[in-house]
Each structure stands twice: as structure tokens, then as C-alpha cells.
BAVEX-999736 format. One record per atom (N, C-alpha, C, O, CB): x, y, z. Coordinates in steps of 0.2 Angstrom, whole numbers, padded with zeros to 4 digits, always signed. Last residue first. Glycine has a CB too. Layout:
BEGIN
XYZ...
END
This chain:
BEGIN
+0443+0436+0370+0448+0443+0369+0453+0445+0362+0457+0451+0362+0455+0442+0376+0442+0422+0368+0435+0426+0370+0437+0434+0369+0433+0438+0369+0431+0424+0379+0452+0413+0371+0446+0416+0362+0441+0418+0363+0436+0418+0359+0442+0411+0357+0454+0418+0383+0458+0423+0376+0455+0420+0371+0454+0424+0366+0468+0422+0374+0448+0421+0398+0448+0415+0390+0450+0421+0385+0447+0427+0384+0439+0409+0388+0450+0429+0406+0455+0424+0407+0454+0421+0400+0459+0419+0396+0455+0418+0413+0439+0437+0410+0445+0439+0405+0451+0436+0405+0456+0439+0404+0446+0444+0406+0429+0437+0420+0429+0431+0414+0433+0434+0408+0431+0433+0402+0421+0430+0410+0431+0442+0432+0428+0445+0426+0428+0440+0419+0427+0442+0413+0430+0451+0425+0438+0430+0440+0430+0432+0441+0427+0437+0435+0422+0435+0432+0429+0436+0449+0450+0432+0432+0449+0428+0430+0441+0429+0433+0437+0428+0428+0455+0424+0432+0455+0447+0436+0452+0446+0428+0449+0439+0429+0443+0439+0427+0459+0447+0419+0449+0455+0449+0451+0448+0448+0450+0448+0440+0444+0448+0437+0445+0443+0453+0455+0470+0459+0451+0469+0451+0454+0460+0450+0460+0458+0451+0455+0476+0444+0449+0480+0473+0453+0474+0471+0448+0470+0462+0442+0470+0460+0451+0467+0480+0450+0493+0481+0448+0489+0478+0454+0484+0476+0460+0485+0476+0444+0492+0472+0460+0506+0488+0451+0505+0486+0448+0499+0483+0442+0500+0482+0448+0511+0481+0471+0503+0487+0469+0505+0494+0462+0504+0492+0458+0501+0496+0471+0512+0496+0471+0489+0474+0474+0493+0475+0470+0496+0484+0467+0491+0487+0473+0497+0468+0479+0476+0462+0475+0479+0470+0476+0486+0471+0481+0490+0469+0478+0474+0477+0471+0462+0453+0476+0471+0454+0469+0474+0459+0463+0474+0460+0477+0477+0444+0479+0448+0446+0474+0451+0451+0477+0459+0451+0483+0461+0450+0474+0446+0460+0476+0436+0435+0479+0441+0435+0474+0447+0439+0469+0450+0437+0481+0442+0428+0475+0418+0438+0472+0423+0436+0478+0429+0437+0484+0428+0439+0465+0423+0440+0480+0406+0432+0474+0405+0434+0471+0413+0434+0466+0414+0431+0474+0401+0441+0491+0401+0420+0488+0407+0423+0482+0406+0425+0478+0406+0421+0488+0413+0419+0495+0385+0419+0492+0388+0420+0492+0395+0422+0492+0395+0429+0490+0386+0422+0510+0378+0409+0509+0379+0415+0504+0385+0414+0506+0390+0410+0515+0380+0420+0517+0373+0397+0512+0368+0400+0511+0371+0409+0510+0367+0413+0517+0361+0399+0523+0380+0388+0527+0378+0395+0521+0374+0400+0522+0372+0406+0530+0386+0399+0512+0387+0382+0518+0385+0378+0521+0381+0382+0523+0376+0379+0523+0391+0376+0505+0395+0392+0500+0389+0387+0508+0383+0385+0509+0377+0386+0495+0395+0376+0513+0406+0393+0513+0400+0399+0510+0394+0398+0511+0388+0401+0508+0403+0405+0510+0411+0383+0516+0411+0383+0517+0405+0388+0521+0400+0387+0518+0418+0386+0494+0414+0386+0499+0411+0378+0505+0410+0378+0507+0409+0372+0499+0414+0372+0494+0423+0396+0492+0419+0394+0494+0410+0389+0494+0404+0390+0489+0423+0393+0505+0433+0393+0504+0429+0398+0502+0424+0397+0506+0419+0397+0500+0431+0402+0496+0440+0385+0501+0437+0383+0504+0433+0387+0507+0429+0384+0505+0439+0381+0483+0443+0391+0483+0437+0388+0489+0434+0383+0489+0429+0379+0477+0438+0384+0490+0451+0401+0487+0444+0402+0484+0441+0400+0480+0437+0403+0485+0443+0405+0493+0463+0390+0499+0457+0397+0497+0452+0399+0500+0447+0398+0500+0460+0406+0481+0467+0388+0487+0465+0382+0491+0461+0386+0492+0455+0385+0493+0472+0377+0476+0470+0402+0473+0467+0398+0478+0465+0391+0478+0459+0389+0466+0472+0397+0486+0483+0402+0485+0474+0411+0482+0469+0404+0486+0466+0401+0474+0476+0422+0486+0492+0392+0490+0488+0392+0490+0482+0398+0493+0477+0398+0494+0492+0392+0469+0495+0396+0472+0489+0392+0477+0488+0392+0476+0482+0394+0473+0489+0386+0468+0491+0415+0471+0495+0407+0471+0492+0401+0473+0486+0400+0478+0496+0407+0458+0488+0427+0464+0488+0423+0464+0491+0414+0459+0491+0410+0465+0480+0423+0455+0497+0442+0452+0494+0436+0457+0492+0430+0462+0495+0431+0447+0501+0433+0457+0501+0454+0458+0493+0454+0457+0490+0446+0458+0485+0444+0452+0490+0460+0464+0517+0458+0458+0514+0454+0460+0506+0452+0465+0505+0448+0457+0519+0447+0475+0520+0468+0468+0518+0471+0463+0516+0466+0458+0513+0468+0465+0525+0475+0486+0525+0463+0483+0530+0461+0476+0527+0466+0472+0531+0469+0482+0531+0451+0495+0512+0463+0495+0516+0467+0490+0522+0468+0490+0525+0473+0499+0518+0467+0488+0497+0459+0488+0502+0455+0489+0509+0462+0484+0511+0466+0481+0501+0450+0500+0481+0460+0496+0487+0463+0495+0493+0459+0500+0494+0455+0499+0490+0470+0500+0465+0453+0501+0471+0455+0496+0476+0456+0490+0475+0454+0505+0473+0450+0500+0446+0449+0497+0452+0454+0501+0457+0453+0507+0456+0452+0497+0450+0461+0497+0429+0446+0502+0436+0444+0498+0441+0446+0492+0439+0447+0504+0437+0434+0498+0414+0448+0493+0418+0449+0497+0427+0449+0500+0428+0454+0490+0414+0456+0500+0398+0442+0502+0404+0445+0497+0410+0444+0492+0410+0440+0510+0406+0442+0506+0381+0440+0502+0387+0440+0504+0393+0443+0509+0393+0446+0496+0386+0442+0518+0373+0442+0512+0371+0437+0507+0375+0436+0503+0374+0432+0509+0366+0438+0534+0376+0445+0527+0379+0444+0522+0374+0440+0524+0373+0434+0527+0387+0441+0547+0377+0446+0544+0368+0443+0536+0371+0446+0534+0368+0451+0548+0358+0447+0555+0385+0447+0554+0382+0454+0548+0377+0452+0545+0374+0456+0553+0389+0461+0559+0389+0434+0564+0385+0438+0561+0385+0446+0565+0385+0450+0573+0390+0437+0548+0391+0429+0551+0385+0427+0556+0383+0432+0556+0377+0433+0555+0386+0422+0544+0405+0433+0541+0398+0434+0545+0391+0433+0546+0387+0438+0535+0398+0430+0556+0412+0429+0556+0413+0436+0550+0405+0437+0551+0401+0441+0555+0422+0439+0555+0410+0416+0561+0407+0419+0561+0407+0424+0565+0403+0426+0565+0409+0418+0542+0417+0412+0542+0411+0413+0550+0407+0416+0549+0402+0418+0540+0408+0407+0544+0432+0418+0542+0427+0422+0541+0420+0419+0540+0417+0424+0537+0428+0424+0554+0434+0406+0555+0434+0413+0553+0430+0422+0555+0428+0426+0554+0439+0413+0546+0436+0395+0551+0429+0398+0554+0431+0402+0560+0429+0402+0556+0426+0393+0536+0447+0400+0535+0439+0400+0541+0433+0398+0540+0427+0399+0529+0439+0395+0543+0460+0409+0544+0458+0402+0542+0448+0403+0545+0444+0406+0553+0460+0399+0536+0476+0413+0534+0469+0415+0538+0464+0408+0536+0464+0402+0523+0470+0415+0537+0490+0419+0540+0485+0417+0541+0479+0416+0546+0476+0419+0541+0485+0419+0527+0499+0427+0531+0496+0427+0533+0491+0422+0527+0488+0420+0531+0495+0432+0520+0517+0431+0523+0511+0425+0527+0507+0427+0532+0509+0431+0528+0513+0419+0518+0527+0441+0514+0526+0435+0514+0518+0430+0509+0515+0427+0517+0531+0432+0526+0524+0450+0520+0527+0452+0515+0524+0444+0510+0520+0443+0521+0537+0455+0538+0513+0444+0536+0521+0446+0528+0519+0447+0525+0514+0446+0538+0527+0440+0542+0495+0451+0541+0504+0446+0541+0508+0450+0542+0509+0456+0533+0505+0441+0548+0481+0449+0545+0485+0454+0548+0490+0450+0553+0490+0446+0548+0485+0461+0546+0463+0448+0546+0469+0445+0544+0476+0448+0539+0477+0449+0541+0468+0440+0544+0452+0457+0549+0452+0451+0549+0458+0447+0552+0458+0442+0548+0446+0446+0541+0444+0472+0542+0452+0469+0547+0452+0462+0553+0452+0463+0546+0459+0475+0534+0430+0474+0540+0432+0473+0538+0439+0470+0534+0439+0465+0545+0427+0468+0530+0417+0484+0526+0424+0482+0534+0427+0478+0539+0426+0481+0523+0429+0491+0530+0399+0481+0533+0405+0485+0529+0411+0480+0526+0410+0474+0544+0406+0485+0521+0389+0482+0530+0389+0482+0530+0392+0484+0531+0391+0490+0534+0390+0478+0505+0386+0487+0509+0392+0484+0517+0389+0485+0518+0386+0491+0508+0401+0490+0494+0371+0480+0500+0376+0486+0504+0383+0482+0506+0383+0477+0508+0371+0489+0490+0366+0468+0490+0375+0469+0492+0376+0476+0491+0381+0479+0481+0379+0468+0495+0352+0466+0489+0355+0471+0489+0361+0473+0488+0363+0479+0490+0351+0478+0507+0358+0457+0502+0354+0454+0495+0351+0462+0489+0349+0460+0508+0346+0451+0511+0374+0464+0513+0365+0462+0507+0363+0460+0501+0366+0462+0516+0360+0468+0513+0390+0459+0509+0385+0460+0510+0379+0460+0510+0377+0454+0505+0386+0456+0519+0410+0463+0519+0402+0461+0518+0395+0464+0521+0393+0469+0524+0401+0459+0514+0422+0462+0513+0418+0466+0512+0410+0463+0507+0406+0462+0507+0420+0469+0523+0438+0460+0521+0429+0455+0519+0427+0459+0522+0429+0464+0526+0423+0453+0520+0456+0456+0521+0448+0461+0518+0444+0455+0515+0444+0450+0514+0446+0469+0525+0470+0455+0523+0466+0452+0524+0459+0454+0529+0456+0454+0525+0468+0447+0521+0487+0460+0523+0482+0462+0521+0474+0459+0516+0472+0461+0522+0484+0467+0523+0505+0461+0520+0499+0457+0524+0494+0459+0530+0496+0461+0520+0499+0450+0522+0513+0475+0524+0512+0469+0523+0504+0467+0522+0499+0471+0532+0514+0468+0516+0514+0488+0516+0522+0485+0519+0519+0476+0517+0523+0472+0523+0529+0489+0506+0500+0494+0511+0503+0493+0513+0511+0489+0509+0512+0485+0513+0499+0491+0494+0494+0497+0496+0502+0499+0502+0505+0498+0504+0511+0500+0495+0503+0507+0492+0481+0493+0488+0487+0492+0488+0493+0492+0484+0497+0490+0484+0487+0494+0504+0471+0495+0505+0478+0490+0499+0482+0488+0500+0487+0484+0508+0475+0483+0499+0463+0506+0507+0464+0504+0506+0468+0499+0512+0470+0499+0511+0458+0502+0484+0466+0509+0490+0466+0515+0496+0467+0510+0499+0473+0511+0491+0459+0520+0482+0463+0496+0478+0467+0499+0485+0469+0504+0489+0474+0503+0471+0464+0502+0485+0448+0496+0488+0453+0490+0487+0460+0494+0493+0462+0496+0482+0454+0481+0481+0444+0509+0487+0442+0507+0488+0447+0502+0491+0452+0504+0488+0435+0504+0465+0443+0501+0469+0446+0508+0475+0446+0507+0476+0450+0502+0467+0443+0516+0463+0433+0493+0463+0443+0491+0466+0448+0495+0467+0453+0495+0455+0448+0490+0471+0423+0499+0472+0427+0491+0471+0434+0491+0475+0439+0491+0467+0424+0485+0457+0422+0506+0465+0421+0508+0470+0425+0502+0472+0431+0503+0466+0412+0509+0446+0419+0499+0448+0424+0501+0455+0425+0506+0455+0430+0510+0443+0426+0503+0448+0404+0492+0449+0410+0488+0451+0417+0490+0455+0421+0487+0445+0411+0485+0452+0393+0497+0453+0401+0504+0455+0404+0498+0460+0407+0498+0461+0401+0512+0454+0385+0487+0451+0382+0496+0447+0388+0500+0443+0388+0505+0459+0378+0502+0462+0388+0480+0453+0388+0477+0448+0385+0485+0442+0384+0487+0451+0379+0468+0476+0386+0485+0472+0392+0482+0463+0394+0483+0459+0399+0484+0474+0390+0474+0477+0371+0496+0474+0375+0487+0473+0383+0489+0469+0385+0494+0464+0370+0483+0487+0376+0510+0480+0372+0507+0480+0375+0498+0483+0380+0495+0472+0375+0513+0498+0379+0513+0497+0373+0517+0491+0371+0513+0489+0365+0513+0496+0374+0525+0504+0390+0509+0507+0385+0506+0504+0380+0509+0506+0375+0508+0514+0385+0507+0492+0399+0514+0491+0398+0504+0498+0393+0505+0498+0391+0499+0493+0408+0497+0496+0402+0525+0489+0398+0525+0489+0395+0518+0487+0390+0517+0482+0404+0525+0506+0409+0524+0507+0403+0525+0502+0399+0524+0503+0393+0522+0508+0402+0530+0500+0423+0521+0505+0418+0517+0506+0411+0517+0505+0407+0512+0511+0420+0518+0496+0424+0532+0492+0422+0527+0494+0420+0521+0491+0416+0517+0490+0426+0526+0507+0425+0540+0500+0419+0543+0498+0419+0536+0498+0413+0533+0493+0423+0549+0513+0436+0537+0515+0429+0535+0509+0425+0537+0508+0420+0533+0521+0426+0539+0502+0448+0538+0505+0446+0532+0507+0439+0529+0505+0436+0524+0511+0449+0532+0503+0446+0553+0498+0445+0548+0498+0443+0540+0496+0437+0538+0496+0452+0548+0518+0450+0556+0512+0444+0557+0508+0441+0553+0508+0436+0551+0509+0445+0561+0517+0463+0549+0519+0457+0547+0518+0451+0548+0517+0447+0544+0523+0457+0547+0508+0471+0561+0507+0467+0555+0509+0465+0550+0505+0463+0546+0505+0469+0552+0516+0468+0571+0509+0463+0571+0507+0464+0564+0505+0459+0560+0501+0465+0576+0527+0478+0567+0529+0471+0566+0522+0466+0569+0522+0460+0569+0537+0469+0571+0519+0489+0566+0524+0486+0559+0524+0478+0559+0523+0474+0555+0533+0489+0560+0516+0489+0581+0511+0490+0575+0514+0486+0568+0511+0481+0566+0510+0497+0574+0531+0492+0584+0526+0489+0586+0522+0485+0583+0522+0478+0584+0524+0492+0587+0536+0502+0577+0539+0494+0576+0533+0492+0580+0531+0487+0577+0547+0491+0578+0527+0513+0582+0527+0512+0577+0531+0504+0575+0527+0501+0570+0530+0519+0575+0531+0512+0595+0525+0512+0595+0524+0509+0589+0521+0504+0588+0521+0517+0597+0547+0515+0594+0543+0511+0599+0538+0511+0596+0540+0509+0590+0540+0514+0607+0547+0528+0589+0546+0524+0583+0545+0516+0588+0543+0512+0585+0553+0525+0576+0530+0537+0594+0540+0536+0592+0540+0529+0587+0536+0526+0583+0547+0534+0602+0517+0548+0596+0521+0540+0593+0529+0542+0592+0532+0546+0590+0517+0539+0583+0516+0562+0602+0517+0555+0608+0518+0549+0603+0521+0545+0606+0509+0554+0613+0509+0569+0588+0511+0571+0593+0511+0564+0599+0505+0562+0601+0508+0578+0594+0515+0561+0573+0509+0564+0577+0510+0565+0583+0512+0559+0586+0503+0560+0576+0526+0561+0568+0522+0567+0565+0517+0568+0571+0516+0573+0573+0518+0566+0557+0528+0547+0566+0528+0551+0573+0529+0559+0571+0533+0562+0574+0535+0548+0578+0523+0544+0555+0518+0541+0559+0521+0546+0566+0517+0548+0570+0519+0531+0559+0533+0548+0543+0525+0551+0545+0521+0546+0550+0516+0545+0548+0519+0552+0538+0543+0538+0547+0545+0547+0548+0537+0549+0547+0535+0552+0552+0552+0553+0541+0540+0526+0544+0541+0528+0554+0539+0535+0553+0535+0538+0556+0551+0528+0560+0527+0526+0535+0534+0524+0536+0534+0529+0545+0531+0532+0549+0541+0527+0527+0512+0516+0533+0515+0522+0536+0523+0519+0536+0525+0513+0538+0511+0525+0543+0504+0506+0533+0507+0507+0528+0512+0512+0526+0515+0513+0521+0504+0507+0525+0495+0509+0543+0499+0499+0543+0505+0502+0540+0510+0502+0542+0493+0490+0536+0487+0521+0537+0492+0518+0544+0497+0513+0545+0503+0514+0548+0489+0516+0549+0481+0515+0526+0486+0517+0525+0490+0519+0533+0496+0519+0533+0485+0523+0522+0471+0502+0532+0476+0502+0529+0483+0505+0526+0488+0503+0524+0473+0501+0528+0464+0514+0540+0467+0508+0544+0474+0506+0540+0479+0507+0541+0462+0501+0546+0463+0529+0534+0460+0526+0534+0465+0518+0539+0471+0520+0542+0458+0526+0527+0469+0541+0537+0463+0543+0532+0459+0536+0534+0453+0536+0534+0465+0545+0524+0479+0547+0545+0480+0544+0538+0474+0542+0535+0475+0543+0529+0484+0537+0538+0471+0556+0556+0477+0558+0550+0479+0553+0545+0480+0556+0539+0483+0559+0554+0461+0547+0558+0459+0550+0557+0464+0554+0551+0463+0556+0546+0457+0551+0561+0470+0538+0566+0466+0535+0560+0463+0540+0556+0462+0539+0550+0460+0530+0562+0474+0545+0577+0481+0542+0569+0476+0542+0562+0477+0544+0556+0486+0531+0570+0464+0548+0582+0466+0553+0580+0473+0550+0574+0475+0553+0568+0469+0558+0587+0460+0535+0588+0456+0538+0583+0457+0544+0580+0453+0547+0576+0450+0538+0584+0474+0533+0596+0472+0530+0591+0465+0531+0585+0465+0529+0579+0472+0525+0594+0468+0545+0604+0473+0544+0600+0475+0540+0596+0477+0542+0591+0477+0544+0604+0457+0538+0610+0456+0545+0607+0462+0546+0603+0460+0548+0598+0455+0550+0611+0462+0526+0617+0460+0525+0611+0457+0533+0608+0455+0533+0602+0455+0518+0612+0471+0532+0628+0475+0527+0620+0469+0527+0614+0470+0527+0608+0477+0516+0623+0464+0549+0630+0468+0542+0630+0470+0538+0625+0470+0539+0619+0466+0539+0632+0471+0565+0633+0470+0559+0628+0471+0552+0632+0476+0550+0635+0475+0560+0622+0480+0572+0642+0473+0575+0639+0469+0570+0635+0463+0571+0633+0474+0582+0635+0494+0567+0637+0491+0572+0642+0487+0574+0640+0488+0578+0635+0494+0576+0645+0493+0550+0628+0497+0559+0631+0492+0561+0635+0487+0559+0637+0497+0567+0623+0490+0533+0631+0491+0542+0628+0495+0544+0629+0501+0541+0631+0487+0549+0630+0498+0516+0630+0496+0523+0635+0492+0528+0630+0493+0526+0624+0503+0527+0640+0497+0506+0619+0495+0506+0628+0492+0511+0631+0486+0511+0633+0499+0506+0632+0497+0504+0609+0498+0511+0609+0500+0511+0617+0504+0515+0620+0493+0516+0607+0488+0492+0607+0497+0491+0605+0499+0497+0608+0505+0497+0609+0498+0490+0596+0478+0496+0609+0480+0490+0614+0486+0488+0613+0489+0483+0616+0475+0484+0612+0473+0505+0600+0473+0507+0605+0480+0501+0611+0485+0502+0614+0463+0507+0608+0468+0496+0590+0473+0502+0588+0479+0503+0597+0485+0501+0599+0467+0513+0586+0457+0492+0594+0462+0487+0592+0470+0491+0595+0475+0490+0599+0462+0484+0583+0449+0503+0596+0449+0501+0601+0458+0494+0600+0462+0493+0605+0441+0499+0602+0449+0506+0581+0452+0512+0587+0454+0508+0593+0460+0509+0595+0446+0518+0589+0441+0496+0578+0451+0498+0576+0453+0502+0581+0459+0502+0583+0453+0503+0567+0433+0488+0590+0433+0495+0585+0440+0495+0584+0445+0494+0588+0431+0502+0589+0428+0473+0595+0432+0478+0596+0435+0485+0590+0440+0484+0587+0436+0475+0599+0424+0459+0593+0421+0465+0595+0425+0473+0598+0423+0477+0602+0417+0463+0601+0435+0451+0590+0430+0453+0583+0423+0460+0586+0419+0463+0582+0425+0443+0579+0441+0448+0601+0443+0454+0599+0439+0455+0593+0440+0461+0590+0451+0455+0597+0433+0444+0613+0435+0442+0607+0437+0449+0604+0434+0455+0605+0430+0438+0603+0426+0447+0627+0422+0447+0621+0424+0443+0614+0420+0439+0611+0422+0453+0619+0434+0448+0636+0429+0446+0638+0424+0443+0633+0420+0438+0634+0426+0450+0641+0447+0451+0632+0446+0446+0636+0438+0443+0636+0437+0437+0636+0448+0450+0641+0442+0463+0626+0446+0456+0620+0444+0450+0626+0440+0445+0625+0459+0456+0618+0439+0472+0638+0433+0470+0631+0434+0464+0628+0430+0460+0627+0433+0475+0625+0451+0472+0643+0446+0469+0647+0440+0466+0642+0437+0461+0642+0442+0474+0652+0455+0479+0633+0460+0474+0635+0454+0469+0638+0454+0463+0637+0467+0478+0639+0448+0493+0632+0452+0488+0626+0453+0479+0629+0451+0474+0626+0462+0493+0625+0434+0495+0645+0442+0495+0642+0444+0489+0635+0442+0483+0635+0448+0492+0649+0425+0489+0648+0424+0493+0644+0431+0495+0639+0432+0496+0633+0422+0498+0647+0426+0486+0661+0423+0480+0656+0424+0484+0647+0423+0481+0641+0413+0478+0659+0428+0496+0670+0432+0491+0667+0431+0485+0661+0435+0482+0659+0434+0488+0671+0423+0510+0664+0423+0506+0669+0425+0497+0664+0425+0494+0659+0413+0508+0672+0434+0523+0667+0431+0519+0663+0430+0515+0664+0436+0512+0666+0433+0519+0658+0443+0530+0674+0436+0534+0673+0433+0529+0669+0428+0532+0667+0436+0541+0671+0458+0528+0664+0456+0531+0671+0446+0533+0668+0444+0537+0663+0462+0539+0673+0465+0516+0658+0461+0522+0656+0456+0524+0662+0451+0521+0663+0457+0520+0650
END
């Protein structure tokens, strides 16, 4: 970046600093490398951020609206895609190596990252062994924008057969409001009572969305003699 004095640059700054000092724009910038003519990497990177509105719907961009913007191809775009799958798995991983309740915020991240920005509903298991390691994250229900589909002996078959002792059930509200419905609320306390039957815990039922994140089990809507 011509004219800028080196300490200042993206790359010189991580070096010197850590990258916890460095602006998305500036992060953005470090994967982009170069500009265009009349721009640098990181004015151009505060020009994407600026077209998708925010960091998280960028991440969440398909190739055909990310090279809309004049100098991204789809180079730049796998790029980006694939640190943030990185991301994704790291965190994933994090949740098979320790408890759940260890890296509560590990959880909200992970949800956040894997279905906060999706355009359609999306419905996860995160199933639990008996030291709340994660098994595995499994997508068992996928919708419309509006509705999905959710049928509870579905998921107990899908617990049983990988010998879950807990679990933790999750979907995105695409619209951006994190708040839940009644019908979320009738689901997880049949959930509830269903999973009671089979001797395995719903710890909680999370819903995410680009603007927020809804925990029923922190709102104290897990105890069903209380609903």
C-alpha cells in the first residue's frame, strides 16, 4: 500500500500487534491483498462491508453477489470462504474436546457462525455423551424462509442411535428477529418430555439469528412445570 507508512499496513500491524488490533476492514483487507485502481485493499474492503451491510453477511455471501463488486472474483471470494470455515471447524472442535458448560461461549459462536446468516431455516442437533462432548452437530431439518418441519421422533432416533445422553437443539430465524414463537416454545417442551422418556437431557433450545441469539434454557424456559 503505497504511501503508508509501514507500521501501519494490515500485515506489518498483525505482526507487530496481534491481529485483535486490527479493524475487519483492516483483517478483510489481508486476504484481498491488492485493490483496484484508485483504491486500496483496505478502502475496498470497507466498500464490501459497506455493500453487505455487515461482516457477518459477507462471510455469508454466495460467489455471484460477492463479485458484483467491482475487482472480487471468485479467487478472493474461496478465499475468505474457506478461513471461514476454518473458523467454523475450530469451533466445532473446541465443543468435541471439552464440556459444553466449559466454553458456554463457544456454543453461541459455533451456532452463530454455522446458521446465523443463512437465507432459510435451518434445524441442528448437537449431540451429547455423558461428559457433554459434542458427537456430532447434525442438520436434520431444512425449510422455507418461513417454516420448517420439525417432527420429534425424528430426533429421538437420530439421538439414540449415536447413544446421546444430551443434546442441545438449534435453528435460525432468517427474518433477523432471535425471539421465539409459540409454536419454538410448544416444540421445546415436547422436546422436552419426549427426550424425558429415553433418559436423555435437552439442555437447551437455542435460536439464532444475524441480529441476536435466543437461549430458552438462560430464559428459564426449560422447566416445563413451570410452562
Amino acid at each position: 500500500m503505497p504511501g503508508w507508512p509501514k507500521n501501519q499496513q494490515p500485515r506489518e500491524k498483525l505482526r507487530l500487534h496481534g491481529a485483535r488490533c486490527l479493524t475487519d476492514a483492516e483483517l478483510l483487507a489481508i486476504f484481498l491483498r491488492v485493490g483496484v485502481k484508485g483504491k486500496s485493499a483496505v478502502t475496498l474492503a470497507n466498500d464490501l462491508l459497506h455493500y453487505f451491510g455487515s461482516l457477518p453477511r459477507l462471510l455469508a455471501s454466495s460467489h455471484k453477489e460477492f463479485i458484483r463488486i467491482h475487482g472480487m472474483g471468485l479467487s478472493k471470494w474461496s478465499q475468505i470462504q474457506a478461513a471461514y470455515e476454518l473458523v467454523k471447524r475450530s469451533l466445532e472442535d473446541s465443543l468435541t474436546q471439552g464440556s459444553v458448560f466449559s466454553s458456554p461461549g463457544h456454543v453461541k459462536e459455533f451456532l452463530q457462525a454455522k446458521i446465523g446468516c443463512l437465507p432459510h431455516e435451518v434445524f441442528l442437533c448437537l449431540h451429547l455423551d455423558s461428559n457433554l462432548h459434542l458427537i456430532e452437530c447434525q442438520e436434520l431439518f431444512r425449510g422455507s424462509i418461513t417454516q420448517t418441519a420439525v417432527y420429534p421422533r425424528e430426533i429421538l432416533k437420530e439421538a439414540l442411535s449415536r447413544n446421546a445422553s444430551a443434546m442441545i437443539v438449534a435453528h435460525n430465524h432468517p427474518s433477523g428477529n432471535p425471539l421465539p414463537s409459540s409454536a419454538d416454545q410448544k416444540l421445546t417442551q415436547t422436546l422436552v418430555k419426549a427426550l424425558q422418556l429415553v433418559d436423555i437431557q435437552l439442555l437447551d433450545h437455542c435460536i439464532v439469528s444475524s441480529r441476536g441469539f435466543f437461549s430458552f434454557s438462560e430464559s428459564g424456559l426449560m422447566n416445563i412445570e413451570n410452562n
